[in-house]
C-alpha positions as a Markdown table, in Angstrom:
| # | Residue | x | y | z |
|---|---|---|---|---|
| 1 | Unk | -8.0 | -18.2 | -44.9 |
| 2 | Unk | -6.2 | -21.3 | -45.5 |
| 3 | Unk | -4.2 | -23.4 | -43.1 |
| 4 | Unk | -1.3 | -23.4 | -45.8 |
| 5 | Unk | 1.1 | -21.6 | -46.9 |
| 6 | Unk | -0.6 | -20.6 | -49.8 |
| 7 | Unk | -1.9 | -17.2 | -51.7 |
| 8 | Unk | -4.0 | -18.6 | -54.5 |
| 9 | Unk | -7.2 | -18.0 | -52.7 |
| 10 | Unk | -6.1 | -14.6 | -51.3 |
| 11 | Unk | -7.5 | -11.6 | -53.6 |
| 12 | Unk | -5.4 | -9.7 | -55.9 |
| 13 | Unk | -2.8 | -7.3 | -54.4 |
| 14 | Unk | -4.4 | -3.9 | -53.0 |
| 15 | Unk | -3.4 | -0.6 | -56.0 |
| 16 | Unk | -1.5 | 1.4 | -52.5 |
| 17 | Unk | -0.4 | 3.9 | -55.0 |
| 18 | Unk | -2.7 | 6.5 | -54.5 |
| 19 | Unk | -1.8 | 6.2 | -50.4 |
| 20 | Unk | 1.1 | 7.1 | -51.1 |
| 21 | Unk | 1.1 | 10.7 | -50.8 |
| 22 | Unk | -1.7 | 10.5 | -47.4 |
| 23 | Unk | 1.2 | 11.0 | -45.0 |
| 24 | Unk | 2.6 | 14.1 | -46.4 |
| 25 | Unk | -1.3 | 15.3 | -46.9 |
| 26 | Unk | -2.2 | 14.4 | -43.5 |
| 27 | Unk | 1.9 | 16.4 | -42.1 |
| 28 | Unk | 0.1 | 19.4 | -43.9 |
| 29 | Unk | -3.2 | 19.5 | -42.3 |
| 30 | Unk | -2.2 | 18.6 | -38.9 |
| 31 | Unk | 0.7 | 21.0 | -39.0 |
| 32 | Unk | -1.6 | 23.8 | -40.3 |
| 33 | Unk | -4.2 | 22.9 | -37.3 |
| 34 | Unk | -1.2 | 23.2 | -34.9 |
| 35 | Unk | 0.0 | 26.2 | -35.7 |
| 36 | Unk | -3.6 | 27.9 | -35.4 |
| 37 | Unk | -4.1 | 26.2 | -32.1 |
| 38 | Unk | -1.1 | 27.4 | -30.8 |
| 39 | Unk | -2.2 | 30.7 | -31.6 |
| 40 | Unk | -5.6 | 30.9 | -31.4 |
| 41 | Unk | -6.1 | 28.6 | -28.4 |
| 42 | Unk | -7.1 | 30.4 | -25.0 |
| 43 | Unk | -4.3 | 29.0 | -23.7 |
| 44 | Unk | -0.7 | 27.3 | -24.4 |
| 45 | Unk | -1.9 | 24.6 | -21.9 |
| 46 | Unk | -4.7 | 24.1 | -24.1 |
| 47 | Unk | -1.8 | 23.5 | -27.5 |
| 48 | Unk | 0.3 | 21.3 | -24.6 |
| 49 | Unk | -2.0 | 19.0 | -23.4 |
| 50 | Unk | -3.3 | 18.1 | -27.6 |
| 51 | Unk | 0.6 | 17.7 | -28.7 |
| 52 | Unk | 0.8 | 15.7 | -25.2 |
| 53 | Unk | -2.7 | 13.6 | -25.9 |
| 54 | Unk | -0.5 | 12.8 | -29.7 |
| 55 | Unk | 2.7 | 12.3 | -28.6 |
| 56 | Unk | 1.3 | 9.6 | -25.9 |
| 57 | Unk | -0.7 | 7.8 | -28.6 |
| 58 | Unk | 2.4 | 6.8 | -30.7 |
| 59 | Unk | 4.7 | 6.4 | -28.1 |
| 60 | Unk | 2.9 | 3.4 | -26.7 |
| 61 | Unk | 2.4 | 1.9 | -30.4 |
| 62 | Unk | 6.5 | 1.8 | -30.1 |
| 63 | Unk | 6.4 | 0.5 | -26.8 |
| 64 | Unk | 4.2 | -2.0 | -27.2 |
| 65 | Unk | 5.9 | -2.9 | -30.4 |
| 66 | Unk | 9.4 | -3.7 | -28.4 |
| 67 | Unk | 7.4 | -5.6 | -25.9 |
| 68 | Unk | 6.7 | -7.7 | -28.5 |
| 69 | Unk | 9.9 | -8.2 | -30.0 |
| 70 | Unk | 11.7 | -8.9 | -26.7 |
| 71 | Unk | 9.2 | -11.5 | -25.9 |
| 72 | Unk | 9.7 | -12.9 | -29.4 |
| 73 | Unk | 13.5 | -13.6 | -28.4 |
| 74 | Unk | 13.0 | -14.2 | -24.7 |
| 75 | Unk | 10.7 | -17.2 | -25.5 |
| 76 | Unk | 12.3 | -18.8 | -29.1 |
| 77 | Unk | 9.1 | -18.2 | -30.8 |
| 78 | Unk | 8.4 | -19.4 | -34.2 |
| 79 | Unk | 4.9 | -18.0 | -35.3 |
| 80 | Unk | 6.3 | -14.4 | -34.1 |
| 81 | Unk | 8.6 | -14.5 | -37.2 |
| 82 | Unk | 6.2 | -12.5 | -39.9 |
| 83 | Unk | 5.7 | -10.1 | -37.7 |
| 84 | Unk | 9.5 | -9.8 | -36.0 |
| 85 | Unk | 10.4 | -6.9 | -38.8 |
| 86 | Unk | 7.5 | -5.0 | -38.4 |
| 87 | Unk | 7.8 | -4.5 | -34.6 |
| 88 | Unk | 11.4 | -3.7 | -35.1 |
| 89 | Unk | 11.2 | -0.4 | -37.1 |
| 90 | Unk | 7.9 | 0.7 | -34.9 |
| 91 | Unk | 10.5 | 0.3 | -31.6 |
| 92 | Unk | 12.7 | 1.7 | -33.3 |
| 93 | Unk | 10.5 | 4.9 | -34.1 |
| 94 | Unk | 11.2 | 5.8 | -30.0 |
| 95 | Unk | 14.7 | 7.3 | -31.0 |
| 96 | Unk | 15.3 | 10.1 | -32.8 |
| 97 | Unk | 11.7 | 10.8 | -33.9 |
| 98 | Unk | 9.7 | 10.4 | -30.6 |
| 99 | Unk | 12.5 | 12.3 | -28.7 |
| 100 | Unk | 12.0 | 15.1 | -30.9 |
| 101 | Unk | 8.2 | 14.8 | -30.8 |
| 102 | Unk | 8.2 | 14.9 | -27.0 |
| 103 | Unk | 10.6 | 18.3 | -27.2 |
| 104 | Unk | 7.2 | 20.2 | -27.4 |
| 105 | Unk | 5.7 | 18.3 | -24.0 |
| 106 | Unk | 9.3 | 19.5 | -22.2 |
| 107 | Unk | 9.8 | 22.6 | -23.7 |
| 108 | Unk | 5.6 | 23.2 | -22.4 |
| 109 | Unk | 5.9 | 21.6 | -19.2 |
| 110 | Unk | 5.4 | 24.7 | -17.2 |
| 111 | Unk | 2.0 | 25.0 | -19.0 |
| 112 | Unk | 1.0 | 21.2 | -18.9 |
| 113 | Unk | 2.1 | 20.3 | -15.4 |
| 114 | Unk | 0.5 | 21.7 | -12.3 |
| 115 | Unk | 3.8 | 20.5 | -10.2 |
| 116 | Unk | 5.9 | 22.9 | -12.0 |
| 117 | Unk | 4.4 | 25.8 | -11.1 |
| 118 | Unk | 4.3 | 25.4 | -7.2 |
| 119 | Unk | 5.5 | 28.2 | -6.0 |
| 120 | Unk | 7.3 | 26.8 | -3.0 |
| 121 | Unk | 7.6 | 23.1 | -3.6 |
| 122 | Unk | 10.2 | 22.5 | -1.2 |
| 123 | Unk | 6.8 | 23.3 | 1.1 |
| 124 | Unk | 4.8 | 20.6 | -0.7 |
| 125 | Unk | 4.9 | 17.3 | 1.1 |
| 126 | Unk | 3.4 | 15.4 | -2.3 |
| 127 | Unk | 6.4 | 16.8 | -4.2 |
| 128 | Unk | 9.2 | 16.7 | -2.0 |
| 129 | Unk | 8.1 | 12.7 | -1.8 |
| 130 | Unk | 9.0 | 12.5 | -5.5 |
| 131 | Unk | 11.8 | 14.3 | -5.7 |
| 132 | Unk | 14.4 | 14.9 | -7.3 |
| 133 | Unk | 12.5 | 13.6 | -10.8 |
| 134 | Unk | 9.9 | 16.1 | -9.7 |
| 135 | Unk | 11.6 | 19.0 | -10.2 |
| 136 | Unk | 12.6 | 21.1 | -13.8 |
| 137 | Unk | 16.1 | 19.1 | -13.9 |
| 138 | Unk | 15.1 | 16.1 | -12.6 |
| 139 | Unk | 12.2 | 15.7 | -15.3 |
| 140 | Unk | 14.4 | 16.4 | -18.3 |
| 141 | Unk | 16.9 | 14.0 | -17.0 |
| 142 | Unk | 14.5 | 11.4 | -16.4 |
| 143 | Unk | 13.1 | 12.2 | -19.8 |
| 144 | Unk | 16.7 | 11.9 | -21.3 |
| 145 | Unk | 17.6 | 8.4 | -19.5 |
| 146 | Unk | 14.2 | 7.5 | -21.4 |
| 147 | Unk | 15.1 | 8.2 | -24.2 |
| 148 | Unk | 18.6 | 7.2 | -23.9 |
| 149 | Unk | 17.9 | 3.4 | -22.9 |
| 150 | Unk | 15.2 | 2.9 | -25.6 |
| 151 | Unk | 17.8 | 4.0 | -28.1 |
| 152 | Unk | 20.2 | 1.7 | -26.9 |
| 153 | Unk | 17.9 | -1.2 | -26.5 |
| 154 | Unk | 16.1 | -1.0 | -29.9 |
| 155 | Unk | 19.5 | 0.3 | -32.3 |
| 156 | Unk | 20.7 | -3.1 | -31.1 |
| 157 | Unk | 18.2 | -5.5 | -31.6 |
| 158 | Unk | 17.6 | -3.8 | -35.4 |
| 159 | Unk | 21.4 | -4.0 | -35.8 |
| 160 | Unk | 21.8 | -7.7 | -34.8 |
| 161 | Unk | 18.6 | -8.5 | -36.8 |
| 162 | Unk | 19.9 | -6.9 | -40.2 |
| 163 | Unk | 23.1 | -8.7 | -39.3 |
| 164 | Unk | 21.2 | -12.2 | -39.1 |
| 165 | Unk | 19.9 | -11.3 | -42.5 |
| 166 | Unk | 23.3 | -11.2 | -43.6 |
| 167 | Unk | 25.2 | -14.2 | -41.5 |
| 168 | Unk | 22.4 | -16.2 | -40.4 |
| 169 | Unk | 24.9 | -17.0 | -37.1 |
| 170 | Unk | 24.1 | -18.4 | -34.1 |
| 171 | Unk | 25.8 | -15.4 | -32.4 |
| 172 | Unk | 23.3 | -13.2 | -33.9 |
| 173 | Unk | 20.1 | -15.0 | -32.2 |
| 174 | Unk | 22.5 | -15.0 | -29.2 |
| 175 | Unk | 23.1 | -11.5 | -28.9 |
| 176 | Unk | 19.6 | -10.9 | -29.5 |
| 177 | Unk | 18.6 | -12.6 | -26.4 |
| 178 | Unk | 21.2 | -11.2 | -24.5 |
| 179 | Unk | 19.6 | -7.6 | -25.3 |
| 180 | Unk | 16.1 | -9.2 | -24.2 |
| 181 | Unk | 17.3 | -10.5 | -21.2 |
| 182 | Unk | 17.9 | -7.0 | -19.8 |
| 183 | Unk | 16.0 | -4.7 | -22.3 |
| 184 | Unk | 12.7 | -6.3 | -20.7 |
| 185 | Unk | 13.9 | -5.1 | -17.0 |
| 186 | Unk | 14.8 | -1.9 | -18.6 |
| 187 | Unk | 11.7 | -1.9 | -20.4 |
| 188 | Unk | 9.3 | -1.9 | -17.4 |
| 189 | Unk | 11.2 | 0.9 | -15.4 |
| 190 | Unk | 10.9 | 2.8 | -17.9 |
| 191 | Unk | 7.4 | 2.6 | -19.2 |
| 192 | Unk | 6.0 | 2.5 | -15.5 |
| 193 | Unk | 8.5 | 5.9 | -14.0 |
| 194 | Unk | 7.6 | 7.6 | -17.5 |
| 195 | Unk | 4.0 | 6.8 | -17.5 |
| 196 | Unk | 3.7 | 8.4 | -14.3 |
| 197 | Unk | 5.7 | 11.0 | -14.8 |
| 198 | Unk | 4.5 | 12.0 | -18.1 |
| 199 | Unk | 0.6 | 11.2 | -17.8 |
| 200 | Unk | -0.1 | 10.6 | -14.2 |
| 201 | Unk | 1.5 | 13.4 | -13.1 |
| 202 | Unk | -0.8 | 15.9 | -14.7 |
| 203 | Unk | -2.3 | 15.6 | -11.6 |
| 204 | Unk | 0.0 | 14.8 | -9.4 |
| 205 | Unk | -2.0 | 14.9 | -6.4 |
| 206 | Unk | -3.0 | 11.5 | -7.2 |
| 207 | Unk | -1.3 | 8.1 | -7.7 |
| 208 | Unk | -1.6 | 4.4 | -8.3 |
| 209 | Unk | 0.4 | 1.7 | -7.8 |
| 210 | Unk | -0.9 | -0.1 | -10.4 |
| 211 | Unk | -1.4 | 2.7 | -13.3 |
| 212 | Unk | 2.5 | 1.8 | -14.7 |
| 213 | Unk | 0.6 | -1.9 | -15.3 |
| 214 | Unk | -2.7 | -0.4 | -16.7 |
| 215 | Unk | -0.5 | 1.7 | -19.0 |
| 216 | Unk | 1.4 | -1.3 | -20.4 |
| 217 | Unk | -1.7 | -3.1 | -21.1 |
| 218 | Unk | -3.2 | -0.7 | -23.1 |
| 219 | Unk | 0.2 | 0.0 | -24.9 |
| 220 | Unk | 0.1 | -3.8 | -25.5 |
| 221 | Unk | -3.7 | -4.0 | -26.9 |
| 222 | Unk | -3.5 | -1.1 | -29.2 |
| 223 | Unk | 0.1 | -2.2 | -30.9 |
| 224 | Unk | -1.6 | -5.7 | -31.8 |
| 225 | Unk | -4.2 | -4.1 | -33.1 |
| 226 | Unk | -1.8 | -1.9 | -35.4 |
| 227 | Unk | 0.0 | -5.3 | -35.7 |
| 228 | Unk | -2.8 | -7.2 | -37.0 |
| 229 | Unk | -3.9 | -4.9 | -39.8 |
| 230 | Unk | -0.4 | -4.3 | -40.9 |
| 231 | Unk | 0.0 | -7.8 | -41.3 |
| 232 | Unk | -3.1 | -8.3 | -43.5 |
| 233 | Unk | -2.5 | -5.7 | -46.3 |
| 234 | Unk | 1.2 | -7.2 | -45.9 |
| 235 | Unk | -0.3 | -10.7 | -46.9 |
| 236 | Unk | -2.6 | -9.0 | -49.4 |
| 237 | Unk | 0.6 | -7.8 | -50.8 |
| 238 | Unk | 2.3 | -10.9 | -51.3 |
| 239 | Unk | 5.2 | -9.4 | -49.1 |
| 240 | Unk | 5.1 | -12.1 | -46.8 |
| 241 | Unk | 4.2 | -15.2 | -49.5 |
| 242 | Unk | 4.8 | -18.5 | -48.3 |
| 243 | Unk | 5.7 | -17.5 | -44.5 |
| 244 | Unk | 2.3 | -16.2 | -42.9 |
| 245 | Unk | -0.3 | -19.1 | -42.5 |
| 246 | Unk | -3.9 | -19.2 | -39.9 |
| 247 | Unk | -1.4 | -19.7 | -36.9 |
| 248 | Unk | 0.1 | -15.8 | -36.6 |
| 249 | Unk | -3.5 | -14.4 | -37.3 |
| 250 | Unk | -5.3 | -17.0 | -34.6 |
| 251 | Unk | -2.4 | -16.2 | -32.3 |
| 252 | Unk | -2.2 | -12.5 | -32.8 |
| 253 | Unk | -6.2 | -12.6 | -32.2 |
| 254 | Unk | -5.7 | -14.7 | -29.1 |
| 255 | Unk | -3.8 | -12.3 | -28.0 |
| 256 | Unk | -5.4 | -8.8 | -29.0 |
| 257 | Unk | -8.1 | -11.1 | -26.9 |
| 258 | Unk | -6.6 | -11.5 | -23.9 |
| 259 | Unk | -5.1 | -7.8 | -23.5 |
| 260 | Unk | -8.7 | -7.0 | -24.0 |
| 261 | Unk | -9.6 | -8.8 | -20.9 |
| 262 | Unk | -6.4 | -8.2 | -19.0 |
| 263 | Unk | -6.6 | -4.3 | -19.6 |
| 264 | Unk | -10.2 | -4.1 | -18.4 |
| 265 | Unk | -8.9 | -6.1 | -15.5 |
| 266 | Unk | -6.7 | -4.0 | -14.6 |
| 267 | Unk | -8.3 | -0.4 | -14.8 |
| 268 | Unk | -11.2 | -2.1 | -13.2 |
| 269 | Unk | -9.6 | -3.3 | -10.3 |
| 270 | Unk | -7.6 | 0.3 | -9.8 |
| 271 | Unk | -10.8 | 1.8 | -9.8 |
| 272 | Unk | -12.4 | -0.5 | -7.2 |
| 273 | Unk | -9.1 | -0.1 | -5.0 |
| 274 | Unk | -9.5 | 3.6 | -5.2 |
| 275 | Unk | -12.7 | 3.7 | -4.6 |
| 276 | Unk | -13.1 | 1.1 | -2.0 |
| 277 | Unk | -10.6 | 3.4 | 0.2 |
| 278 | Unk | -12.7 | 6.1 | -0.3 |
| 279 | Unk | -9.4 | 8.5 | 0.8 |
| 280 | Unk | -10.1 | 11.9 | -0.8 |
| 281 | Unk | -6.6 | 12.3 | -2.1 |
| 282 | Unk | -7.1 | 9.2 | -4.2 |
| 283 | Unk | -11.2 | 9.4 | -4.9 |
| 284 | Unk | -10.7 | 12.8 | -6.5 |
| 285 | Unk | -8.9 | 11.9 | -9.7 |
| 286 | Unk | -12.5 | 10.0 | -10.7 |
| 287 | Unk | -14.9 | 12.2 | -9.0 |
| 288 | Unk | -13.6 | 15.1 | -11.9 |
| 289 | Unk | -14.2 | 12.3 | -13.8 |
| 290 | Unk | -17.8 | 12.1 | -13.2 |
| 291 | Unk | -18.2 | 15.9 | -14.5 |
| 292 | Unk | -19.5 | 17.0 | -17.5 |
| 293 | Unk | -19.4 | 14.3 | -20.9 |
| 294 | Unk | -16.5 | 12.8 | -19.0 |
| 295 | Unk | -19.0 | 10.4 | -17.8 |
| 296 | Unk | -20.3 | 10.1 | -21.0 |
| 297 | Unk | -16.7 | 9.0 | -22.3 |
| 298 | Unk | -16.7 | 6.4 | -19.5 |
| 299 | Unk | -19.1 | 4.7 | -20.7 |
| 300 | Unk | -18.3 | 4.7 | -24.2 |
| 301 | Unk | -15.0 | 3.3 | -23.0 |
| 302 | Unk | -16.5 | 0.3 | -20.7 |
| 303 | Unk | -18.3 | -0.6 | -23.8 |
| 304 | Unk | -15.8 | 0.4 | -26.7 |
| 305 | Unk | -12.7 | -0.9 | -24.6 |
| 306 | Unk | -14.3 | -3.6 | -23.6 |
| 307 | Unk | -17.6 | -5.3 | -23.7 |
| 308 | Unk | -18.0 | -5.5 | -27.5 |
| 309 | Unk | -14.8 | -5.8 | -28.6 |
| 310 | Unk | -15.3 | -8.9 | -26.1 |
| 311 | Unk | -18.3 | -10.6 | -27.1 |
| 312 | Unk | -16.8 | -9.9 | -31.1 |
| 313 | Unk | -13.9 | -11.5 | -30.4 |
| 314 | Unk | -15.1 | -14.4 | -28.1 |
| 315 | Unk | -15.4 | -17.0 | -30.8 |
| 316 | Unk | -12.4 | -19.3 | -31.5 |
| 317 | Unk | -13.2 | -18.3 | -35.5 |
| 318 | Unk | -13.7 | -15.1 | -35.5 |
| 319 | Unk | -9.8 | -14.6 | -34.4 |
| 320 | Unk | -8.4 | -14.8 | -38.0 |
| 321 | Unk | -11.6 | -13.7 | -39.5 |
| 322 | Unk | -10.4 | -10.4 | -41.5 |
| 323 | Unk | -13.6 | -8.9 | -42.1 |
| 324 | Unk | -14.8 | -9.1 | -38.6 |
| 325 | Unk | -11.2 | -8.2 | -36.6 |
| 326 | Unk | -10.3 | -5.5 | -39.0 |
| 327 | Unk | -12.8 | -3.2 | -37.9 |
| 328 | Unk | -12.5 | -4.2 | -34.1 |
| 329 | Unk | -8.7 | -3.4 | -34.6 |
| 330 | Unk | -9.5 | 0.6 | -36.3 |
| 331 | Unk | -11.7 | 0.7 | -33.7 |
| 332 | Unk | -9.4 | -0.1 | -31.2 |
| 333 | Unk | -6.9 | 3.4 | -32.2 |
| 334 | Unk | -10.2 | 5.1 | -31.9 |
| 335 | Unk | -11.1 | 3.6 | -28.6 |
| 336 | Unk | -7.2 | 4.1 | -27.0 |
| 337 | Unk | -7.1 | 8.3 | -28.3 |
| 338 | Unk | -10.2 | 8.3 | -26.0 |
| 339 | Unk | -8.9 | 6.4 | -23.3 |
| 340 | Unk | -5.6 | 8.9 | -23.3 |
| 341 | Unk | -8.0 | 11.9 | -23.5 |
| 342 | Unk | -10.1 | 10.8 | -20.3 |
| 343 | Unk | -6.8 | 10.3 | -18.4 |
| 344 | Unk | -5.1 | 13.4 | -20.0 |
| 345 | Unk | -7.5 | 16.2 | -20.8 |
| 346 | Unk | -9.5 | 16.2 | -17.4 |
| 347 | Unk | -6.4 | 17.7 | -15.2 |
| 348 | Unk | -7.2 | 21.1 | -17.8 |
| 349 | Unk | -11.0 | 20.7 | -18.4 |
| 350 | Unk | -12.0 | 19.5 | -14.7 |
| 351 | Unk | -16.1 | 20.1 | -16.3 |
| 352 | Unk | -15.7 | 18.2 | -19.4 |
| 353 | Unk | -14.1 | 18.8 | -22.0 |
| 354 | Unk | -15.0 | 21.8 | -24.8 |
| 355 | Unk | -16.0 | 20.1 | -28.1 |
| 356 | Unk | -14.9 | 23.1 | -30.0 |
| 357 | Unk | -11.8 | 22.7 | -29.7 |
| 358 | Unk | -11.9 | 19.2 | -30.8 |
| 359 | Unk | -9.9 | 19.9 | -34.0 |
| 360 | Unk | -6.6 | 20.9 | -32.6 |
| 361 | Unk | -5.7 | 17.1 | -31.1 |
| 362 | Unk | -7.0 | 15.7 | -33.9 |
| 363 | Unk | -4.4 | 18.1 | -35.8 |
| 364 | Unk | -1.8 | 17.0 | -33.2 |
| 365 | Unk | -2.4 | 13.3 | -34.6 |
| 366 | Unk | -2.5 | 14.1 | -37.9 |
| 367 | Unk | 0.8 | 16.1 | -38.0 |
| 368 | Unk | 2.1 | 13.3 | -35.7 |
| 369 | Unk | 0.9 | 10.0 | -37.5 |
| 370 | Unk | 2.1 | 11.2 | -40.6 |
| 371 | Unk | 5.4 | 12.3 | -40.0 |
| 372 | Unk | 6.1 | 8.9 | -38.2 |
| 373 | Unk | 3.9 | 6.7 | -41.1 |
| 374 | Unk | 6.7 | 8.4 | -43.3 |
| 375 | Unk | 10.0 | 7.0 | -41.1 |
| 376 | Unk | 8.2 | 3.9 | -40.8 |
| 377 | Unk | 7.7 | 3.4 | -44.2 |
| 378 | Unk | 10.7 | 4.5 | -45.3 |
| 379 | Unk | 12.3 | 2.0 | -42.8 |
| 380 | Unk | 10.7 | -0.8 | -44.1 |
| 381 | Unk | 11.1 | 0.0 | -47.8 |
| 382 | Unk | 14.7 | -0.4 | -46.9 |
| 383 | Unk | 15.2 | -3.7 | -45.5 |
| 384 | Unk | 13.7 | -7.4 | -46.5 |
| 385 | Unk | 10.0 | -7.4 | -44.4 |
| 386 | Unk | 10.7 | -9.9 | -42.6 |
| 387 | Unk | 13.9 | -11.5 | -41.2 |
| 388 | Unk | 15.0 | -13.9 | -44.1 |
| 389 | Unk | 17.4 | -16.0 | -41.6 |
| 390 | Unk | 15.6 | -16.4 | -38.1 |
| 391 | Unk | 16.3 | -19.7 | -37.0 |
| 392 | Unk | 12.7 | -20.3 | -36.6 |
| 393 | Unk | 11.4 | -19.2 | -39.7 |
| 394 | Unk | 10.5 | -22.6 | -40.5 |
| 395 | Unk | 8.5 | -22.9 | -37.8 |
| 396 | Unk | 6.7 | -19.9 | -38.8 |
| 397 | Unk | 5.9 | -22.0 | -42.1 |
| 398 | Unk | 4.9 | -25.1 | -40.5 |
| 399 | Unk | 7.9 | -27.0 | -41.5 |
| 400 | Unk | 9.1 | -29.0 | -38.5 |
| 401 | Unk | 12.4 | -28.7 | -37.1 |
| 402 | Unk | 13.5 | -32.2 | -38.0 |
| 403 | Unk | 13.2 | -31.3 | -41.6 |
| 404 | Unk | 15.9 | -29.5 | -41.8 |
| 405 | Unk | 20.2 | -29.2 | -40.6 |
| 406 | Unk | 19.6 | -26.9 | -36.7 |
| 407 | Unk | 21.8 | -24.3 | -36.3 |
| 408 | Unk | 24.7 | -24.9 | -34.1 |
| 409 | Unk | 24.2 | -23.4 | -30.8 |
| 410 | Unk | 20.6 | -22.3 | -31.8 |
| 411 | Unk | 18.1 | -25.2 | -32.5 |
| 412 | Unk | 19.4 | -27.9 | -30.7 |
């Protein structure tokens, strides 16, 4: 691709039209597959754990969406620009739709999480240490604070970005970092107390002081993997002409890169902490994880999560090289559902997991992704794709600052 601004040499625009209706199609199916899971599964836990696997897979797309926007403010960055919009209406996906799609998991809970269904958990020293989130009220509570600050945080950066499309004010940028400032201290509460209480509780016996970190980088690595296709067919489409150049596809490979490292970092060196102890409370949690084709699935993740997409992506080129990131970044949503399944589904299936019923996450997804690819697009239909007066837009285009008049209060 070309250092410029310029779409001459790009091919012509992709025919999307007969996509159009793959969202509704794939709403259908997945619903369908639901329902019979629900009632044809040996177990509501069974159901639970699939809509959980689902609902997890999405929700850290959004999160690791409004990481990226927050940093985008918090740091004045020009290249971000193109893809500003795009992380916007992803974040913003959190509130109402996630909420409602993480109704199931609460509504299920008693099935899904062992804690609930202590009989006497004001005898149980594990739970009593985590309470009062670990009881019924104090996980819908939690859930609802959740929920409550994402909506907050991301309805306000979308609002003040519209609104710069509009004014083009410096009080716009400024409000904008004034939600960053505190949305990214809100922002890692939350992810960290809802990652444990929503995926490392399932086994609650167990816990890590470093699984809130392990579970933003991998929120991180697969959103700039979505990032970096939608990006693409958004170039292909000639919706961002003239603004996206080899900068935001080298950068957004740099770092797809680095979360590649930094993730494998980090789940290595919980495993080596854990294991180096050697306390059984801890050790257990992979010991299950040696049973069965959950060693299998380790492996495939060490290599999948890891050491190809590493030596792939190595190569200063090969970061804005469509045809070879393109299908490291599919591979990547393939690679993360696996990675949520070995840390979800071996709290039900301590022997490995039953291939048969295979079909009813991947139903869960289906129903999922769909009804969320609809809001999303919807969203974006609805607004310019990216933000038409950011102060650094052109930066984005590789026009220097000097160029132009700054914005009082903004540039200078």
């Amino acid at each position: 691709m070309s250092s410029h601004n310029d779409s001459t040499h790009l091919p012509p625009p992709l025919d999307l039209s007969g996509w159009a209706k793959l969202p509704t199609l794939a709403m259908v199916i997945g619903g369908i597959l639901s329902v019979i899971g629900l009632i044809a599964s040996p177990s509501v836990a069974e159901f639970g754990f699939s809509w959980l696997l689902a609902f997890v897979f999405f929700f850290t797309i959004a999160m690791g969406a409004l990481f990226l926007v927050l940093v985008h403010h918090l740091t004045s960055a020009g290249w971000s620009v193109p893809i500003r919009r795009v992380c916007e209406h992803l974040a913003s996906l959190l509130f109402p739709w996630l909420a409602i799609l993480f109704l199931p998991v609460g509504i299920l809970g008693n099935s899904i999480y062992s804690w609930m269904r202590v009989a006497h958990p004001e005898t149980n020293n594990l739970i009593v240490a985590k309470a009062p989130i670990f009881t019924i009220p104090g996980f819908w509570i939690a859930s609802a604070v959740f929920f409550g600050i994402w909506w907050l945080l991301t309805s306000r950066l979308l609002y003040w970005s519209l609104r710069q499309d509009v004014t083009g004010t410096a009080e716009c940028t400024h409000k904008l970092r004034f939600h960053s400032g505190w949305g990214i201290v809100a922002f890692a509460i939350t992810l960290t107390t809802a990652a444990v209480l929503w995926v490392s509780a399932l086994q609650y016996q167990w816990y890590s002081a470093m699984y809130g970190v392990y579970f933003f980088a991998s929120s991180t690595w697969v959103t700039l993997a979505t990032i970096y296709v939608l990006t693409v067919i958004l170039q292909r489409q000639r919706l961002l002409d003239g603004l996206l150049n080899y900068n935001q596809f080298y950068f957004l490979g740099v770092l797809f890169f680095g979360f590649t490292v930094f993730q494998a970092y980090i789940e290595f060196a919980q495993y080596f902490v854990v294991w180096n102890a050697n306390v059984p409370t801890e050790t257990f949690y992979y010991i299950i994880r040696e049973n069965g084709n959950w060693w299998g699935l380790s492996l495939i993740l060490i290599f999948g999560h890891f050491l190809v997409p590493f030596f792939i992506m190595l190569p200063v080129s090969v970061k804005s090289n469509f045809k070879v990131i393109l299908p490291v970044c599919v591979a990547a949503w393939f690679t993360h559902v696996l990675d949520l399944a070995y840390n979800i589904f071996p709290a039900l299936h301590q022997n490995g997991y039953p291939l048969q019923w295979i079909w009813l996450p991947i139903g869960c997804l289906l129903f999922q992704g769909g009804l969320l690819t609809r809001v999303f697009l919807r969203k974006f239909q609805s607004h310019p794709p990216y933000p038409t007066k950011d102060p650094f837009i052109l930066d984005a285009m590789g026009q220097p600052f000097a160029d132009v008049e700054p914005v009082e209060g903004v540039n200078q």
